[in-house]
Backbone as a printed PyTorch tensor [residue, N CA C, xyz], in Angstrom:
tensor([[[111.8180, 102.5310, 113.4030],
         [112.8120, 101.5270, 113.0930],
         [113.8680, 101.5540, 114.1900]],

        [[114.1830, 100.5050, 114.7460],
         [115.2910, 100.2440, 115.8680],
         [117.1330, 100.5910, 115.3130]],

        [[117.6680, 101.0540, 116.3790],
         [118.7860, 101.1910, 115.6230],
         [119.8730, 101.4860, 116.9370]],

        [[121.0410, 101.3640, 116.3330],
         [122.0160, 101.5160, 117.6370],
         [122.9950, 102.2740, 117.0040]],

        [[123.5000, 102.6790, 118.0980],
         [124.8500, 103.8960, 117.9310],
         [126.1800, 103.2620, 117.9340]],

        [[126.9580, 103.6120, 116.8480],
         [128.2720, 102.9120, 117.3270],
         [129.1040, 104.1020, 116.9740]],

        [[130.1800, 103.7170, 117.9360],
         [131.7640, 104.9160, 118.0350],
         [132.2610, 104.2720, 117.1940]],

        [[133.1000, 104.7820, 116.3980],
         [133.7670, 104.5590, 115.1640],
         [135.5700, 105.2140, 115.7040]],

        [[136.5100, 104.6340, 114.7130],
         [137.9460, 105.5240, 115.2220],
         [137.3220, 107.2260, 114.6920]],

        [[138.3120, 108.0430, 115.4490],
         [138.1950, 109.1900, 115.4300],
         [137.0670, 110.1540, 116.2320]],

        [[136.5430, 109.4360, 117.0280],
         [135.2050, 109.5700, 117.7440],
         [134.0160, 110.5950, 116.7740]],

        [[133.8760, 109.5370, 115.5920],
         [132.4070, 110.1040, 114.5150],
         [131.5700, 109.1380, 115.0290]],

        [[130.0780, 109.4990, 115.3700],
         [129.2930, 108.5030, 116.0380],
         [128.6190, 108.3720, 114.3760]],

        [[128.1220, 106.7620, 114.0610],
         [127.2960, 106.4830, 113.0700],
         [125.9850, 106.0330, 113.4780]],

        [[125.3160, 105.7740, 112.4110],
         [124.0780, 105.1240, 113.0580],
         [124.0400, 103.9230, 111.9810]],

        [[123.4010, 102.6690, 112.8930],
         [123.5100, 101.6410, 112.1020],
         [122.2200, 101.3170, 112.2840]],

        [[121.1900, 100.6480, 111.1420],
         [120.0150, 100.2530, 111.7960],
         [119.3110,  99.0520, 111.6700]],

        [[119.0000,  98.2950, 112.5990],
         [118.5110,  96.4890, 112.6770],
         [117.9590,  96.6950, 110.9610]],

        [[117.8320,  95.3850, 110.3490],
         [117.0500,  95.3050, 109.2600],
         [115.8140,  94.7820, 109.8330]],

        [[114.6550,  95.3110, 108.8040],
         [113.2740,  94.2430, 109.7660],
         [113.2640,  93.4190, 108.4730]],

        [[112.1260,  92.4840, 108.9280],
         [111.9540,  90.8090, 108.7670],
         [110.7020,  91.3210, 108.0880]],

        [[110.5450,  90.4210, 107.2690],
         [108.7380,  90.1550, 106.6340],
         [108.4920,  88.6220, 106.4220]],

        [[107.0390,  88.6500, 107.3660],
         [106.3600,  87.6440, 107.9380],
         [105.4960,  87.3120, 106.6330]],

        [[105.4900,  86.1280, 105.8630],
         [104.9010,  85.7800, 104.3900],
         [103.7680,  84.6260, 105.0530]],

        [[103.0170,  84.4440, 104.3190],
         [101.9230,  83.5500, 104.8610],
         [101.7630,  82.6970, 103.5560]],

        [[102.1570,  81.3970, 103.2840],
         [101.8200,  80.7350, 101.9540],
         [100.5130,  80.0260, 101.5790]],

        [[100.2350,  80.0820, 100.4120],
         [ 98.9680,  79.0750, 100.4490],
         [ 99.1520,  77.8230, 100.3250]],

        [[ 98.1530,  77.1730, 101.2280],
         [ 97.9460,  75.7030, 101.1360],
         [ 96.8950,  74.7820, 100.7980]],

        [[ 96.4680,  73.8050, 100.9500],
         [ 95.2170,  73.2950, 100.5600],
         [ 94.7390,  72.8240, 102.0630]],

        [[ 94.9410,  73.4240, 102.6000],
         [ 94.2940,  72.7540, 104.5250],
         [ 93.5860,  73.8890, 105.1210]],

        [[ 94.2140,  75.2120, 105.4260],
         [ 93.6800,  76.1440, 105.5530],
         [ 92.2820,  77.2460, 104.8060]],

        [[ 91.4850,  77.4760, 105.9940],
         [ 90.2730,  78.0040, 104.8510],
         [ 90.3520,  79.5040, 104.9350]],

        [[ 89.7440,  80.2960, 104.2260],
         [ 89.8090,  81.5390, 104.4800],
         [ 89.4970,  82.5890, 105.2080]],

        [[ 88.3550,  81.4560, 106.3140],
         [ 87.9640,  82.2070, 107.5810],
         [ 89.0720,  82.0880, 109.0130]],

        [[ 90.0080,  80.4590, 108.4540],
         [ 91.1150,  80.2590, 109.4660],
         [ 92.2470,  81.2200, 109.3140]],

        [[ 92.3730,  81.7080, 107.7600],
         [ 93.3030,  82.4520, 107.5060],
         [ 93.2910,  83.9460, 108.2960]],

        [[ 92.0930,  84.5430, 107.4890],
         [ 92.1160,  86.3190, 108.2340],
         [ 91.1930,  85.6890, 110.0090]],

        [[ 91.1660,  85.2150, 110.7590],
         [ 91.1180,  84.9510, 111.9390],
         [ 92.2850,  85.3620, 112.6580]],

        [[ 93.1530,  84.4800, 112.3120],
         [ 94.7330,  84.1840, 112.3600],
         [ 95.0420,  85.4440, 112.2650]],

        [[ 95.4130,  86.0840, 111.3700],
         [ 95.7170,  86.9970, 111.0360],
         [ 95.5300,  88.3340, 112.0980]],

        [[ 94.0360,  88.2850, 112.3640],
         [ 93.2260,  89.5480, 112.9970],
         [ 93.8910,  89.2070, 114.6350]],

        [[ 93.5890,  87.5150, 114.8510],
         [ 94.0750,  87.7900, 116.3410],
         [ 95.6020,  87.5640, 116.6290]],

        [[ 96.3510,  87.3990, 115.7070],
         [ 97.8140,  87.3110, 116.0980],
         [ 99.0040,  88.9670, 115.5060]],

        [[ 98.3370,  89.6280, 114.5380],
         [ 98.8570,  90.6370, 114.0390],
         [ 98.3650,  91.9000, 114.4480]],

        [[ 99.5370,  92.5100, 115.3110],
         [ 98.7370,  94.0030, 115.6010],
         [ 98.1540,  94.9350, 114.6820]],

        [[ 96.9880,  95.5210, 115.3970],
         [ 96.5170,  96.3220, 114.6700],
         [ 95.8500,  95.9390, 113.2430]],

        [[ 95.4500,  94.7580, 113.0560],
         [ 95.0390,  94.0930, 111.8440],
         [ 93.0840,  93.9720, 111.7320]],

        [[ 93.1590,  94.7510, 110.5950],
         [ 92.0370,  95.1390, 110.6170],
         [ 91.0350,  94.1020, 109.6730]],

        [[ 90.0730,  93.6670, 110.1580],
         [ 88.8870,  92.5400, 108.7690],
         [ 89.1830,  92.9010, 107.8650]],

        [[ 88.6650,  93.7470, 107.2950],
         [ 89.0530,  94.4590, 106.0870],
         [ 90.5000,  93.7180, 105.3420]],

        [[ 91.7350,  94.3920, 105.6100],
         [ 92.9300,  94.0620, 105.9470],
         [ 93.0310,  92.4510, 105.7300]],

        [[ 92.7320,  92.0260, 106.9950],
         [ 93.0920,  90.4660, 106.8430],
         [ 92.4380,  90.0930, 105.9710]],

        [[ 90.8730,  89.8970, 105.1570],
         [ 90.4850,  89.6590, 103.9660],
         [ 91.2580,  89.5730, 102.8280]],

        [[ 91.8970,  91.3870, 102.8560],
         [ 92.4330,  91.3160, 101.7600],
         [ 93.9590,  90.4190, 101.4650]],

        [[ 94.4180,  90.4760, 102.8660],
         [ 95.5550,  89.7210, 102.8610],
         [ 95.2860,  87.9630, 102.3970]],

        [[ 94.2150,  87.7650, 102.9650],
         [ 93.5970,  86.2160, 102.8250],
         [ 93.4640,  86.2400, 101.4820]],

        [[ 92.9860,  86.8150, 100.6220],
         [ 92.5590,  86.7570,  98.9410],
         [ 94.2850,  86.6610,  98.4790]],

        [[ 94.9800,  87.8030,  98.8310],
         [ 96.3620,  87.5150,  98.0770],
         [ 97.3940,  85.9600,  98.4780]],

        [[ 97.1330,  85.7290,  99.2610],
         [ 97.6420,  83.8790,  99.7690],
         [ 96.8930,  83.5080,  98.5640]],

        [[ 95.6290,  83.3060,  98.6530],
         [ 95.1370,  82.3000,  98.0240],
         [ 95.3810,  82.6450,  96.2440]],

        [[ 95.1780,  83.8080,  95.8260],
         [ 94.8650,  84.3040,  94.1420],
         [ 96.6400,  84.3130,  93.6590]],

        [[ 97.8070,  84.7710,  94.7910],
         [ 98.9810,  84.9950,  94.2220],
         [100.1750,  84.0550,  94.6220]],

        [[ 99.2810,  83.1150,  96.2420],
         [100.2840,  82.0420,  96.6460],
         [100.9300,  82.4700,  97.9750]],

        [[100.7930,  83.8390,  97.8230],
         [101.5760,  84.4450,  99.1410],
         [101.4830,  85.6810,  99.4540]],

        [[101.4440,  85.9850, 100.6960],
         [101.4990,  87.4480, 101.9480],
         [102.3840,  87.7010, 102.4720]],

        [[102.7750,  89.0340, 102.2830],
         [103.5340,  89.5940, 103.5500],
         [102.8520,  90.0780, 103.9690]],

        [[102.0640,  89.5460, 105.4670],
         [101.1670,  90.0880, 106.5450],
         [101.7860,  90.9740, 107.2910]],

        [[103.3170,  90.8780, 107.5380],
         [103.9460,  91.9800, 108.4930],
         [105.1290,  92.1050, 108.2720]],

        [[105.5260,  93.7400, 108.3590],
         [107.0900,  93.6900, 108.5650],
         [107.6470,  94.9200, 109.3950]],

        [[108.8330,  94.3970, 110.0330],
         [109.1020,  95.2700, 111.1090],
         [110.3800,  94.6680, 111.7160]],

        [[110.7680,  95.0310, 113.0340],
         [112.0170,  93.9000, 113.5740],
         [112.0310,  92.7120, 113.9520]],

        [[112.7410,  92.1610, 114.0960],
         [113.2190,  90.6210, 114.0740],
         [112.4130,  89.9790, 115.3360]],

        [[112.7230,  90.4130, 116.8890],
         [112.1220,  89.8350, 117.7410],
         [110.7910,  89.8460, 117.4300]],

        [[109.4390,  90.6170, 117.2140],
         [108.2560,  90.8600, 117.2510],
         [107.7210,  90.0670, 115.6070]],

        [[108.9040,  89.9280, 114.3660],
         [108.6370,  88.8970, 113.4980],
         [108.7930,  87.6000, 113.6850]],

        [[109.8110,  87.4470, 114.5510],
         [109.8340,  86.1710, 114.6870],
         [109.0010,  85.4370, 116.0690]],

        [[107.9280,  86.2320, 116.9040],
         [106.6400,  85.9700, 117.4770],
         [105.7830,  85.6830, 116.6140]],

        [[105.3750,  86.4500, 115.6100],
         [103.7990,  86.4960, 114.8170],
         [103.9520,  85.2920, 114.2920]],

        [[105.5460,  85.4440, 113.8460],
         [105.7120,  84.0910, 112.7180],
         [105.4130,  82.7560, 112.9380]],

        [[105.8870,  82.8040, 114.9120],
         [105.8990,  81.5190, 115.3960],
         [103.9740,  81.2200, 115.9510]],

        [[103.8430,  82.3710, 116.2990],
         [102.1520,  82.5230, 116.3850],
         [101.5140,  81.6430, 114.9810]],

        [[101.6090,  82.2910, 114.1680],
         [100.8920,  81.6670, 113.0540],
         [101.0010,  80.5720, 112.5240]],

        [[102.1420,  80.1090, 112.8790],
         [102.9700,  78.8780, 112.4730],
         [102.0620,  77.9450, 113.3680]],

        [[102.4630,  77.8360, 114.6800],
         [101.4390,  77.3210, 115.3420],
         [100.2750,  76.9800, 115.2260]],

        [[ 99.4970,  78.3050, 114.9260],
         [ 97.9520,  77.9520, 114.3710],
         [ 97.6370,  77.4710, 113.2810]],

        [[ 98.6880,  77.0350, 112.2390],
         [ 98.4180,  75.6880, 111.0770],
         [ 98.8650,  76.3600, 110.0970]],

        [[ 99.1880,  78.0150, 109.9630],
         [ 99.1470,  78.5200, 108.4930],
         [100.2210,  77.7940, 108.3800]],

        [[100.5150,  77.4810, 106.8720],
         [101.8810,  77.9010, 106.1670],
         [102.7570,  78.6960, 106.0850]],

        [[103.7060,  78.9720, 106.3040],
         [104.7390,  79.8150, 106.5130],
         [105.8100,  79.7700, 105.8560]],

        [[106.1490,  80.9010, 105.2400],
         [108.0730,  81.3630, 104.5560],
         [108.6760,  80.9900, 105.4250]],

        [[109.8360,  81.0020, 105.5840],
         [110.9440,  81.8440, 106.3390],
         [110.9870,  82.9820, 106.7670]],

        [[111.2930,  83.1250, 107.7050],
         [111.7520,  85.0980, 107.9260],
         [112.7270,  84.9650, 106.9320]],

        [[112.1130,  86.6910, 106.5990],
         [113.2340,  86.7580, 105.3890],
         [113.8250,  88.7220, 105.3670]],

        [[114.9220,  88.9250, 105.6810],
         [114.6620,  90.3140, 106.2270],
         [114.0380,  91.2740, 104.5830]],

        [[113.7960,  92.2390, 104.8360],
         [112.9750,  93.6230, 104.0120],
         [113.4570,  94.4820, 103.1560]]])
């Protein structure tokens, strides 16, 4: 998790830390389930068939995924990645 140092009065150093983002994938009636975990496998690191399957079944059976979460710059890539490639998409929404 990313985080930065700040001096405070009295010189006590704190630690403050970014919030991360979660990347939701909604269901729609356009997208199929081979476009879905595709998507998924080639835009999300480390995303395994398996994985994206199961992520693809919960869009479709519950309406919605959080495929990823982590910090803001690298959520708000996947997000715009996927967005692009037709899924449906939340908002970033931080975690």
């Amino acid at each position: 998790m990313a985080s930065q140092t700040l001096l405070e009065k009295g010189s006590q150093t704190t630690t403050k830390h970014y919030p991360n983002y979660k990347v939701i994938v909604l269901n729609d009636d356009v997208n199929t389930f081979e476009h879905v975990a595709r998507c998924l496998m080639q835009y999300i690191p480390a995303m395994t068939p398996d994985r994206a399957w199961e992520l693809t079944n919960q869009v479709h059976y519950e309406g919605q995924a959080v495929v990823w979460v982590g910090p803001q710059e690298p959520a708000e890539l996947y997000h715009e990645q996927l967005k692009r490639a037709g899924l449906t998409m939340a908002p970033l929404e931080p975690a």
